[in-house]
PyMOL Python script that loads the backbone (N, CA, C, O; Angstrom):
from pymol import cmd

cmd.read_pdbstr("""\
ATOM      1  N   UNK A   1      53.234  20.484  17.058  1.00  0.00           N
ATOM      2  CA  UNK A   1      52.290  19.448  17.428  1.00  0.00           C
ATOM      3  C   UNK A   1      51.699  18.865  16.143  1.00  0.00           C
ATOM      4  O   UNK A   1      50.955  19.373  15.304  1.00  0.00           O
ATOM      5  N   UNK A   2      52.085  18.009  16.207  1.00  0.00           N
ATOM      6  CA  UNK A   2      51.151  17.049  14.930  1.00  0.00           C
ATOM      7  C   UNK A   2      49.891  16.400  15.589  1.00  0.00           C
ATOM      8  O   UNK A   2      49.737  15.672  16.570  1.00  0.00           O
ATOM      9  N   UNK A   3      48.798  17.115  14.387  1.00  0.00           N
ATOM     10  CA  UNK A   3      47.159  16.139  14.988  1.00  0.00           C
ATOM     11  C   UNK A   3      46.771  15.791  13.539  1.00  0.00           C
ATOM     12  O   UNK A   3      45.643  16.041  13.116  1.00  0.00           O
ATOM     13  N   UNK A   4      47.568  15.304  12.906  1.00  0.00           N
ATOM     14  CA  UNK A   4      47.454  14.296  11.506  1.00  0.00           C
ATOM     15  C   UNK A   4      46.892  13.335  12.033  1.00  0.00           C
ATOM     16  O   UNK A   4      46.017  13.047  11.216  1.00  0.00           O
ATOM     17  N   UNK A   5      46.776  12.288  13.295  1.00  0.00           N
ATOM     18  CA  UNK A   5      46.091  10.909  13.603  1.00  0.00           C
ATOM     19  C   UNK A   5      45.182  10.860  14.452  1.00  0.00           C
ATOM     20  O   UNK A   5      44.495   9.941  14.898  1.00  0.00           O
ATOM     21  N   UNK A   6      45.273  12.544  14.742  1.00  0.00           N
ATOM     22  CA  UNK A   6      43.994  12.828  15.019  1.00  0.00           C
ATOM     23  C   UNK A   6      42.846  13.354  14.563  1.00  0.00           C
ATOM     24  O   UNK A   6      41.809  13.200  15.208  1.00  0.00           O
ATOM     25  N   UNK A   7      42.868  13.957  13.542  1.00  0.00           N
ATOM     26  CA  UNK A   7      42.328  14.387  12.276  1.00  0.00           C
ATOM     27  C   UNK A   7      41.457  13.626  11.559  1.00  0.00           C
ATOM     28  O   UNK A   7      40.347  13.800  11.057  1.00  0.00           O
ATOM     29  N   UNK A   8      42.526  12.415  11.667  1.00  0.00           N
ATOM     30  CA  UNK A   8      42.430  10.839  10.286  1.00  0.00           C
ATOM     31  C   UNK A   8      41.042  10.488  11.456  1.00  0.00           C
ATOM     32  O   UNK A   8      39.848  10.398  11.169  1.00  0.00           O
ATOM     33  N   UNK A   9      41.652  10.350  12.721  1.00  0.00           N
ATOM     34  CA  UNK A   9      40.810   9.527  13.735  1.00  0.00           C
ATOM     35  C   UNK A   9      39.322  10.368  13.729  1.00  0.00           C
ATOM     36  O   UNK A   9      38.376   9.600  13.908  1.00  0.00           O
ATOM     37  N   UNK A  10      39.121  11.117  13.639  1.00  0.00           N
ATOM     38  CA  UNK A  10      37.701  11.969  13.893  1.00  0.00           C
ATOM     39  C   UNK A  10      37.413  11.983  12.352  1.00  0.00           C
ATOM     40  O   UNK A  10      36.389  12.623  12.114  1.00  0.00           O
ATOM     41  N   UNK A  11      37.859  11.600  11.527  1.00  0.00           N
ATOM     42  CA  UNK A  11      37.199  11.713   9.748  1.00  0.00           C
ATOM     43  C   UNK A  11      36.793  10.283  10.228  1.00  0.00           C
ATOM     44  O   UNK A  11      35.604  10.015  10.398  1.00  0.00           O
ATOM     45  N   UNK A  12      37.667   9.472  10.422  1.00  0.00           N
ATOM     46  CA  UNK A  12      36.972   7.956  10.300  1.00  0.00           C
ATOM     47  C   UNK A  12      35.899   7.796  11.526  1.00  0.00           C
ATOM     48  O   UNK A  12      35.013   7.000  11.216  1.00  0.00           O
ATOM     49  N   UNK A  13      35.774   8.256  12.626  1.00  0.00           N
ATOM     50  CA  UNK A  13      34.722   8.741  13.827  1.00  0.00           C
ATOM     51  C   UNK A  13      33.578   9.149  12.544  1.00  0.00           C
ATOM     52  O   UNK A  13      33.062   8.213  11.933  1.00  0.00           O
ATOM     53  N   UNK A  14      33.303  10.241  12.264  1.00  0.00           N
ATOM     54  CA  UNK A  14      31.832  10.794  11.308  1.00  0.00           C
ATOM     55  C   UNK A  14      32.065   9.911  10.583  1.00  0.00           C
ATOM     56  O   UNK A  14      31.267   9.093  11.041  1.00  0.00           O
ATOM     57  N   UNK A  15      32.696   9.255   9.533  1.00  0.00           N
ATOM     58  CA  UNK A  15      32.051   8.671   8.864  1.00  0.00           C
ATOM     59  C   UNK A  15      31.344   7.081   9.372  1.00  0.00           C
ATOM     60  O   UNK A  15      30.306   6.556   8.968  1.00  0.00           O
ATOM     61  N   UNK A  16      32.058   6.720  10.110  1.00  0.00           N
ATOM     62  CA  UNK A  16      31.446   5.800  10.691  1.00  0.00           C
ATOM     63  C   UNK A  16      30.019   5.627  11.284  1.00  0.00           C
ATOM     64  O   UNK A  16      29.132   4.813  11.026  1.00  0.00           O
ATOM     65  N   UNK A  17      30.108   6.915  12.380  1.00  0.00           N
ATOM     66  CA  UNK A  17      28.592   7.399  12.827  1.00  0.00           C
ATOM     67  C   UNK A  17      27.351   7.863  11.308  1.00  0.00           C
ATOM     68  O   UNK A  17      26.146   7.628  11.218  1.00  0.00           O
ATOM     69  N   UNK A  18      28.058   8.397  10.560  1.00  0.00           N
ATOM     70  CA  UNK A  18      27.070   8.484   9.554  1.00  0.00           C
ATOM     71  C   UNK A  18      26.396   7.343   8.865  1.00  0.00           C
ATOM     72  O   UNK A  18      25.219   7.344   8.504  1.00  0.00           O
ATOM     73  N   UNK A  19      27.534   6.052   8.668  1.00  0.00           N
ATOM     74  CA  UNK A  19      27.233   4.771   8.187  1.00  0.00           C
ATOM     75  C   UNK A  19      26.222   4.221   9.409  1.00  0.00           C
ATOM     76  O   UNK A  19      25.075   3.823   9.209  1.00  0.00           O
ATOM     77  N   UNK A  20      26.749   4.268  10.450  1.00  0.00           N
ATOM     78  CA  UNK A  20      25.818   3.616  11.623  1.00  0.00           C
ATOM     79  C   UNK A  20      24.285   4.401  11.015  1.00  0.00           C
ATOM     80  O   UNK A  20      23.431   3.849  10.321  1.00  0.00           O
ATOM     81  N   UNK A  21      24.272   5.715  11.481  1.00  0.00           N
ATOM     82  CA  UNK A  21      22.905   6.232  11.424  1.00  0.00           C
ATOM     83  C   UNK A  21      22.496   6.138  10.595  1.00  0.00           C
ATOM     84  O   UNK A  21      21.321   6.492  10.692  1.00  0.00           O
ATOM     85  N   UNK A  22      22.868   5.665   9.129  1.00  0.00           N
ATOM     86  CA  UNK A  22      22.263   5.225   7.374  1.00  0.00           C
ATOM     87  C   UNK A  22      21.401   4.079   7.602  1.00  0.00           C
ATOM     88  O   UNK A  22      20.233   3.958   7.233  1.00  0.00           O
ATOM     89  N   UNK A  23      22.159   3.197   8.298  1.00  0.00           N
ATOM     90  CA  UNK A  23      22.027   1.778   9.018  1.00  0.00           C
ATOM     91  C   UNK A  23      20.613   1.520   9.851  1.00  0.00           C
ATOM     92  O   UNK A  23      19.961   0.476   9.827  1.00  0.00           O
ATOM     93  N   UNK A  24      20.355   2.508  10.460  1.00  0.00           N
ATOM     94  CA  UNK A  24      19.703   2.176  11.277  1.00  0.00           C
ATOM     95  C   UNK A  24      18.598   2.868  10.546  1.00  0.00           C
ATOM     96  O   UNK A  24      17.602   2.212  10.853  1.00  0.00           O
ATOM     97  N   UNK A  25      18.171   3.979   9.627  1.00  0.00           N
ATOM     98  CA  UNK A  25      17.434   4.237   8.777  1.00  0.00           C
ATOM     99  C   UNK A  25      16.784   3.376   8.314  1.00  0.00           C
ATOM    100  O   UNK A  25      15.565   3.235   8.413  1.00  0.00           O
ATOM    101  N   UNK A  26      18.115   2.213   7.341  1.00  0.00           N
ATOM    102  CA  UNK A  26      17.140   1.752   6.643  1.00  0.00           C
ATOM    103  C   UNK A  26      16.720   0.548   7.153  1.00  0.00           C
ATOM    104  O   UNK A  26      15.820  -0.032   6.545  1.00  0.00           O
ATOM    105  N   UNK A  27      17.201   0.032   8.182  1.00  0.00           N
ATOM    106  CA  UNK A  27      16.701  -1.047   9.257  1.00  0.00           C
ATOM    107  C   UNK A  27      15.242  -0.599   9.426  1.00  0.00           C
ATOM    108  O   UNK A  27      14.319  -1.284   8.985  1.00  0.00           O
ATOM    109  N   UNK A  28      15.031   0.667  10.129  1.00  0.00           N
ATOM    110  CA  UNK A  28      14.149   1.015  10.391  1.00  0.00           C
ATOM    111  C   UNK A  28      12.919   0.694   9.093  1.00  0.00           C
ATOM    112  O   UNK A  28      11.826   0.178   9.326  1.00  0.00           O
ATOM    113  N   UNK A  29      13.314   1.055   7.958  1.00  0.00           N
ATOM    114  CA  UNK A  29      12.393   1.638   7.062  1.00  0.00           C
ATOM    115  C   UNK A  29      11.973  -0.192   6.501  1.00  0.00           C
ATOM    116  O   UNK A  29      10.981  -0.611   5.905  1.00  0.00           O
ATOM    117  N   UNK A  30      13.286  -0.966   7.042  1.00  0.00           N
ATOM    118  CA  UNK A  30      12.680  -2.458   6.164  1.00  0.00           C
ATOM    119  C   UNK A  30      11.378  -2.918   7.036  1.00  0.00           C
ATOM    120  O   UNK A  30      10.270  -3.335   6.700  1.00  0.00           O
ATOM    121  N   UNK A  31      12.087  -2.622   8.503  1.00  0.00           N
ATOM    122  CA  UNK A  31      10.899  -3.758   9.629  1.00  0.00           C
ATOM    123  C   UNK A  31       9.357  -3.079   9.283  1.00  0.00           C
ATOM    124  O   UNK A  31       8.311  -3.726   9.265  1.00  0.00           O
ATOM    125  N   UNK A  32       9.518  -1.259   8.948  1.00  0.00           N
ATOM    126  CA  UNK A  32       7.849  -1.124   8.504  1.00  0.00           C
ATOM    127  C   UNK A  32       7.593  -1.597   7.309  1.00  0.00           C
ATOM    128  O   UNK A  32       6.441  -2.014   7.197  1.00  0.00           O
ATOM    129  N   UNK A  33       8.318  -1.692   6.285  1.00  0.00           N
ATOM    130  CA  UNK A  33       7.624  -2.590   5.320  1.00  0.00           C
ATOM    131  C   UNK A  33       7.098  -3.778   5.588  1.00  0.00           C
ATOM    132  O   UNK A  33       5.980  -4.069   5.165  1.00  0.00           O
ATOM    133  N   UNK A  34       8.140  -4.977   6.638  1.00  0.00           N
ATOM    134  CA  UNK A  34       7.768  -5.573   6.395  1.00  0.00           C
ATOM    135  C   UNK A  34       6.403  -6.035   7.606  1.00  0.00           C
ATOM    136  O   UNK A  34       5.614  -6.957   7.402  1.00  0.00           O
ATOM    137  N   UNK A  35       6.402  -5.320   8.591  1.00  0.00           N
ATOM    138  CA  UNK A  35       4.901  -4.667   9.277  1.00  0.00           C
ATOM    139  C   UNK A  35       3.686  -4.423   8.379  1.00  0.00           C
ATOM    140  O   UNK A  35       2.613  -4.826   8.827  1.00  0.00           O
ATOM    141  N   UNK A  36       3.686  -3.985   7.499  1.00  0.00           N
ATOM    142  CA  UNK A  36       3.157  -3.366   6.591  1.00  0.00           C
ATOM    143  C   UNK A  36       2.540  -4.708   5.900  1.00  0.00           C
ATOM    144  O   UNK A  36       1.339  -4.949   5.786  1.00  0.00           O
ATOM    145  N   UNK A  37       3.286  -5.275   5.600  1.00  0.00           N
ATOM    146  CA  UNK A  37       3.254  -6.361   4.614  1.00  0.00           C
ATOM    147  C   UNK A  37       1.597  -7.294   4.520  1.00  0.00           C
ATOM    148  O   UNK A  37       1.143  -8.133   5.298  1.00  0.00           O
ATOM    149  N   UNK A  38       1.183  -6.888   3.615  1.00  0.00           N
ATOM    150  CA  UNK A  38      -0.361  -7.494   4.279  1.00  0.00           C
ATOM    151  C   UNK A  38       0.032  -9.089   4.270  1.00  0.00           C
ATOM    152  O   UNK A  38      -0.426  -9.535   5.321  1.00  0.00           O
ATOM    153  N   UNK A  39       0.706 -10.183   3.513  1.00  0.00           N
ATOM    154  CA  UNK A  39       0.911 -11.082   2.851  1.00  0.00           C
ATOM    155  C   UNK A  39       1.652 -12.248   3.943  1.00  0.00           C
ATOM    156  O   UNK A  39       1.950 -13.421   3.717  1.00  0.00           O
ATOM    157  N   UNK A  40       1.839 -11.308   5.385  1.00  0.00           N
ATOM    158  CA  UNK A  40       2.805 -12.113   6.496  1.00  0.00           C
ATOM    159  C   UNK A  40       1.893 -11.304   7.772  1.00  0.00           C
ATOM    160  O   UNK A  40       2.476 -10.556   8.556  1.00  0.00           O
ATOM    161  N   UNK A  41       0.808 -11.490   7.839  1.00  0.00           N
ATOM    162  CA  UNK A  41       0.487 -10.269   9.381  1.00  0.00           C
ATOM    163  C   UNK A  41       0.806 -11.506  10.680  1.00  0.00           C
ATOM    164  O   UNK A  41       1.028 -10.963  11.762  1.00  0.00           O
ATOM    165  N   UNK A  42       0.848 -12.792  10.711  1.00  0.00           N
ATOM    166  CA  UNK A  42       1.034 -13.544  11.618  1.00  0.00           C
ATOM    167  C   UNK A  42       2.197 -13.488  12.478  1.00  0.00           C
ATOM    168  O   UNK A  42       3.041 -14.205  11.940  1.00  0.00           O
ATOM    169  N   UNK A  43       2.627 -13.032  13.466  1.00  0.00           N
ATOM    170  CA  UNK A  43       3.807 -13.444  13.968  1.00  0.00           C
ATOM    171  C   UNK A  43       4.938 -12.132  13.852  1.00  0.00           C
ATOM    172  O   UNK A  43       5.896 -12.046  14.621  1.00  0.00           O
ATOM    173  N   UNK A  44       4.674 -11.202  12.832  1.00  0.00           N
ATOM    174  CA  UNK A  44       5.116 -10.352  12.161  1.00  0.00           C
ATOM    175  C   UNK A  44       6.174  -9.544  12.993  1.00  0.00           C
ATOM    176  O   UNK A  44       7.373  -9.378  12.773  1.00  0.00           O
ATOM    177  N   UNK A  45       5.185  -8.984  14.258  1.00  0.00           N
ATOM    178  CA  UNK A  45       6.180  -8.267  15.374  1.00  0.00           C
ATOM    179  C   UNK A  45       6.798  -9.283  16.017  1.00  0.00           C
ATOM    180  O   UNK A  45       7.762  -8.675  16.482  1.00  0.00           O
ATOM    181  N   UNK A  46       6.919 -10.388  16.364  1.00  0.00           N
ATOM    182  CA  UNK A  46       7.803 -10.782  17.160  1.00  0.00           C
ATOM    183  C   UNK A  46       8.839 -11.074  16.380  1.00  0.00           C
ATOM    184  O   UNK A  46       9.859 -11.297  17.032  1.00  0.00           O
ATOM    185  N   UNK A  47       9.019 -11.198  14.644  1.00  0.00           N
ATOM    186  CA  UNK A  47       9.847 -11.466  14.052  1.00  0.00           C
ATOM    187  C   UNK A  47      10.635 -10.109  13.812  1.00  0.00           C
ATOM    188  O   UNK A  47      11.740 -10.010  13.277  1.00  0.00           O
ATOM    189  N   UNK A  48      10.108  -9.422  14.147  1.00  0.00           N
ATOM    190  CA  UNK A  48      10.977  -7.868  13.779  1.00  0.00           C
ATOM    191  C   UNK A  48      11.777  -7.842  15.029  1.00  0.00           C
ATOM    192  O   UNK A  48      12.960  -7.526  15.152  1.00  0.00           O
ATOM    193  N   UNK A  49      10.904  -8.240  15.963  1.00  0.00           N
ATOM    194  CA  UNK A  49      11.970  -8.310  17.738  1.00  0.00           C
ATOM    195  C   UNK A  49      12.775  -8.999  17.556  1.00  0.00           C
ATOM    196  O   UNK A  49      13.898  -8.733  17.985  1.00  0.00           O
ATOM    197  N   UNK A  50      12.462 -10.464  16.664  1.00  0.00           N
ATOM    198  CA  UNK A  50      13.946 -11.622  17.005  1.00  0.00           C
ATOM    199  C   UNK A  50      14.846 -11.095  16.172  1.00  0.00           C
ATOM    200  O   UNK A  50      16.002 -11.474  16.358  1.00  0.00           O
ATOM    201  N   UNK A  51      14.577 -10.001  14.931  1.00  0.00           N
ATOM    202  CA  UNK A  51      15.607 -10.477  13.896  1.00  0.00           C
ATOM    203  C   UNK A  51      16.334  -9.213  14.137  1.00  0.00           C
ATOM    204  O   UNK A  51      17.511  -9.329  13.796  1.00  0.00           O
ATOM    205  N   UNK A  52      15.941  -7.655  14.765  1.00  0.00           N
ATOM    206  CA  UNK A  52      16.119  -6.708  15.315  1.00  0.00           C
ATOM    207  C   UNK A  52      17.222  -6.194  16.831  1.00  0.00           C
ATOM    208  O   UNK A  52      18.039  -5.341  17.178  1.00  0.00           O
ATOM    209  N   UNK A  53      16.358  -7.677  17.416  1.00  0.00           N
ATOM    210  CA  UNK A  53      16.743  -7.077  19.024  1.00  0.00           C
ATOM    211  C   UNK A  53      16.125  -6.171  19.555  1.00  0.00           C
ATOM    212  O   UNK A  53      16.443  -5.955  20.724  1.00  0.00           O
ATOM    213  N   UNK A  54      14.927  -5.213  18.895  1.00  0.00           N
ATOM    214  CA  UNK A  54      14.057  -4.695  19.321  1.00  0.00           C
ATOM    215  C   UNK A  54      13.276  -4.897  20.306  1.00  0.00           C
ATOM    216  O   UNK A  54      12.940  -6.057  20.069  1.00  0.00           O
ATOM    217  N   UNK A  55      12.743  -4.607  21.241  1.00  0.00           N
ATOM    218  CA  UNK A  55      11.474  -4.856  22.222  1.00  0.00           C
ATOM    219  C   UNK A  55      10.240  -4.650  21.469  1.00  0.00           C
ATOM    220  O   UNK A  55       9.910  -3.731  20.720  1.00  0.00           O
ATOM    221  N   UNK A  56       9.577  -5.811  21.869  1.00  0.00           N
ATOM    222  CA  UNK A  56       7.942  -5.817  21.032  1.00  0.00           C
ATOM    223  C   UNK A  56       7.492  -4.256  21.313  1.00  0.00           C
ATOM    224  O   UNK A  56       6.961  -3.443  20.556  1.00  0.00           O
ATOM    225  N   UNK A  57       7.777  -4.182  22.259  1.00  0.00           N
ATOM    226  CA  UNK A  57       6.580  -2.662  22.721  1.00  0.00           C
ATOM    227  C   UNK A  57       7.741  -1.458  21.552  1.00  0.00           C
ATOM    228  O   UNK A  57       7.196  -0.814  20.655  1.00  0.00           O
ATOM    229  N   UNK A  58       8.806  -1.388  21.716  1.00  0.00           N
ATOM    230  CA  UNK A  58       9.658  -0.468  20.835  1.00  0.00           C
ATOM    231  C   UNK A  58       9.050  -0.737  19.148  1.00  0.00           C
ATOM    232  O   UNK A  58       8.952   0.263  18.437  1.00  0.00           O
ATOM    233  N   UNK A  59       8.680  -2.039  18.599  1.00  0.00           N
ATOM    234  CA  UNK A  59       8.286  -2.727  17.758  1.00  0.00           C
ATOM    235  C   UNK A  59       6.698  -1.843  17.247  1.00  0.00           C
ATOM    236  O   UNK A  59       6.547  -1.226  16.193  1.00  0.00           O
ATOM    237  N   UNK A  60       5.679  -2.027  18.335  1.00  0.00           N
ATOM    238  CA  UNK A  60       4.642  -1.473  18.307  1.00  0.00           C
ATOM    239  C   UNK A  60       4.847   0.313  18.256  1.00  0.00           C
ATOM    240  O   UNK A  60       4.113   1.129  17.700  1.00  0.00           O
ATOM    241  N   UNK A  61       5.967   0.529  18.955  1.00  0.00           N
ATOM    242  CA  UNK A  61       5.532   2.275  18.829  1.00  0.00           C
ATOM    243  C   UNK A  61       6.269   2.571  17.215  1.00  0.00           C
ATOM    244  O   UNK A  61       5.991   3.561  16.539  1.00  0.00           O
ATOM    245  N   UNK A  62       6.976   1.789  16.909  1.00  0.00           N
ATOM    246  CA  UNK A  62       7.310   2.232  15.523  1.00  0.00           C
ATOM    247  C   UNK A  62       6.189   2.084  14.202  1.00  0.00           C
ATOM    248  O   UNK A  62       5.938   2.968  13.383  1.00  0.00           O
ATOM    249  N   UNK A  63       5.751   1.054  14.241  1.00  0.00           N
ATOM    250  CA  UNK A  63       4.606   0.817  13.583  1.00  0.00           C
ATOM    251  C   UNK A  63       3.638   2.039  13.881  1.00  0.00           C
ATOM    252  O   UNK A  63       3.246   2.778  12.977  1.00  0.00           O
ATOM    253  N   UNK A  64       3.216   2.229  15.441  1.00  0.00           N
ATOM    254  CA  UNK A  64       2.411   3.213  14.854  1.00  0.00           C
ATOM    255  C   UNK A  64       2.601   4.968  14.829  1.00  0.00           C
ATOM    256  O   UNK A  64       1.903   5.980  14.877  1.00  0.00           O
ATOM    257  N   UNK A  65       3.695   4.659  14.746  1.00  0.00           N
ATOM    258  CA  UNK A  65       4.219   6.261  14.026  1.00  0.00           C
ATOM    259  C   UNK A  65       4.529   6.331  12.486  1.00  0.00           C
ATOM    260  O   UNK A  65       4.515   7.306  11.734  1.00  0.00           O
ATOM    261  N   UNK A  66       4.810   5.020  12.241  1.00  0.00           N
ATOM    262  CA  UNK A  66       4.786   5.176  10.727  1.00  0.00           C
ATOM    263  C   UNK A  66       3.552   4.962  10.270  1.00  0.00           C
ATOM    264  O   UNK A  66       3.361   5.225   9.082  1.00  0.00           O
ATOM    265  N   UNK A  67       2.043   4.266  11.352  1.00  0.00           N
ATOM    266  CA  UNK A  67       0.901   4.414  10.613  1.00  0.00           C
ATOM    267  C   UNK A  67       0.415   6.446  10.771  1.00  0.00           C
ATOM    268  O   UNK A  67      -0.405   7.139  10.169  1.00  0.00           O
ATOM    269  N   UNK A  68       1.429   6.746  11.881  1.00  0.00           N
ATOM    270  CA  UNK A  68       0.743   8.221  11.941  1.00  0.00           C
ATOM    271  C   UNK A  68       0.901   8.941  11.085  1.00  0.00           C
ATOM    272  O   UNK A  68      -0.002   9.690  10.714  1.00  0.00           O
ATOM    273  N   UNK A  69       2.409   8.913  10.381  1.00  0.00           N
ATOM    274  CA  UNK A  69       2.964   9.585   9.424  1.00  0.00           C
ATOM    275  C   UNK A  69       2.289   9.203   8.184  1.00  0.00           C
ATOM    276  O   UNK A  69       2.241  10.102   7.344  1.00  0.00           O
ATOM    277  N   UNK A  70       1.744   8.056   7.859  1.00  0.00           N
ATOM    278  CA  UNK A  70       1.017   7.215   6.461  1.00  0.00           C
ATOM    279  C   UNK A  70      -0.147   8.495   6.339  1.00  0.00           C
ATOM    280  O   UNK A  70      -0.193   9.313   5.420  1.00  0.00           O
ATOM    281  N   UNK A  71      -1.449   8.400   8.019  1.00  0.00           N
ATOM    282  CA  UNK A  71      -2.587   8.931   7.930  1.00  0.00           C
ATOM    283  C   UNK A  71      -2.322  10.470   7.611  1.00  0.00           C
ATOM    284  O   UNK A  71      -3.200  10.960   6.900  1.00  0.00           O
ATOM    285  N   UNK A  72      -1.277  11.353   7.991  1.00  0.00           N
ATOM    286  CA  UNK A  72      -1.060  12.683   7.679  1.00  0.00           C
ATOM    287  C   UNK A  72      -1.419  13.053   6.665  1.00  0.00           C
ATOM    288  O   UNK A  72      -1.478  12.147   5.834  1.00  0.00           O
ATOM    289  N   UNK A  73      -1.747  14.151   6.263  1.00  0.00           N
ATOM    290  CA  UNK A  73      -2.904  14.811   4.934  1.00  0.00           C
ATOM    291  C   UNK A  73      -1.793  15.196   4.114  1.00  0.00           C
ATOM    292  O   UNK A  73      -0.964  15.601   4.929  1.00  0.00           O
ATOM    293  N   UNK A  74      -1.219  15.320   2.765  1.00  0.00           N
ATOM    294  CA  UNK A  74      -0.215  16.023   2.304  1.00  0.00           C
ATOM    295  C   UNK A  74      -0.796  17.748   2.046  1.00  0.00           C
ATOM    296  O   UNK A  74      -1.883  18.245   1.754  1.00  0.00           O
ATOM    297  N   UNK A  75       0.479  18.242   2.312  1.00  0.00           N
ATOM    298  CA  UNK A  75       0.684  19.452   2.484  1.00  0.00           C
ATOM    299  C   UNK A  75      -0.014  20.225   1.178  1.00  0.00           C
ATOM    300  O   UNK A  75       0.038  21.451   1.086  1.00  0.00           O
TER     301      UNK A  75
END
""", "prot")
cmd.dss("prot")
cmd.show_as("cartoon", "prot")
cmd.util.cbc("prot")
cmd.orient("prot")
C-alpha cells in the first residue's frame, strides 16, 4: 500500500491550518489595534465589521477581552 499522497496530503492539511490559524491571529491582533487607536474612535467598529465580516456584537466582545487582558495586573 502506498500512502505517499496521503502523507503529502495531511503535511499540506497542517500546514495550511497552521497558516489559516497565524492568519486569523494576526487579523485578530490588527482590528484591536486598530480599536485601540485613539486617533480614529468614530465609526471604528463598524469598520472592523465591514473590512472583517465580523458581527458588530463579535466586534465588541473582542475589544473587550482585549481591554480585560490590557487591565490584568502582571504576574
Amino acid at each position: 500500500m502506498d500512502t505517499a499522497k496521503l502523507e503529502l496530503a495531511a503535511k499540506r492539511y497542517r500546514e495550511a491550518e497552521e497558516a489559516f490559524n497565524a492568519a486569523g491571529l494576526d487579523l485578530q491582533a490588527e482590528a484591536v489595534a486598530l480599536l485601540r487607536d485613539p486617533d480614529d474612535p468614530t465609526g471604528v467598529h463598524s469598520t472592523v465589521a465591514d473590512v472583517t465580516g465580523w458581527t458588530p456584537g463579535y466586534v465588541q466582545q473582542l475589544q473587550a477581552v482585549a481591554d480585560a487582558e490590557e487591565e490584568e495586573p502582571a504576574p
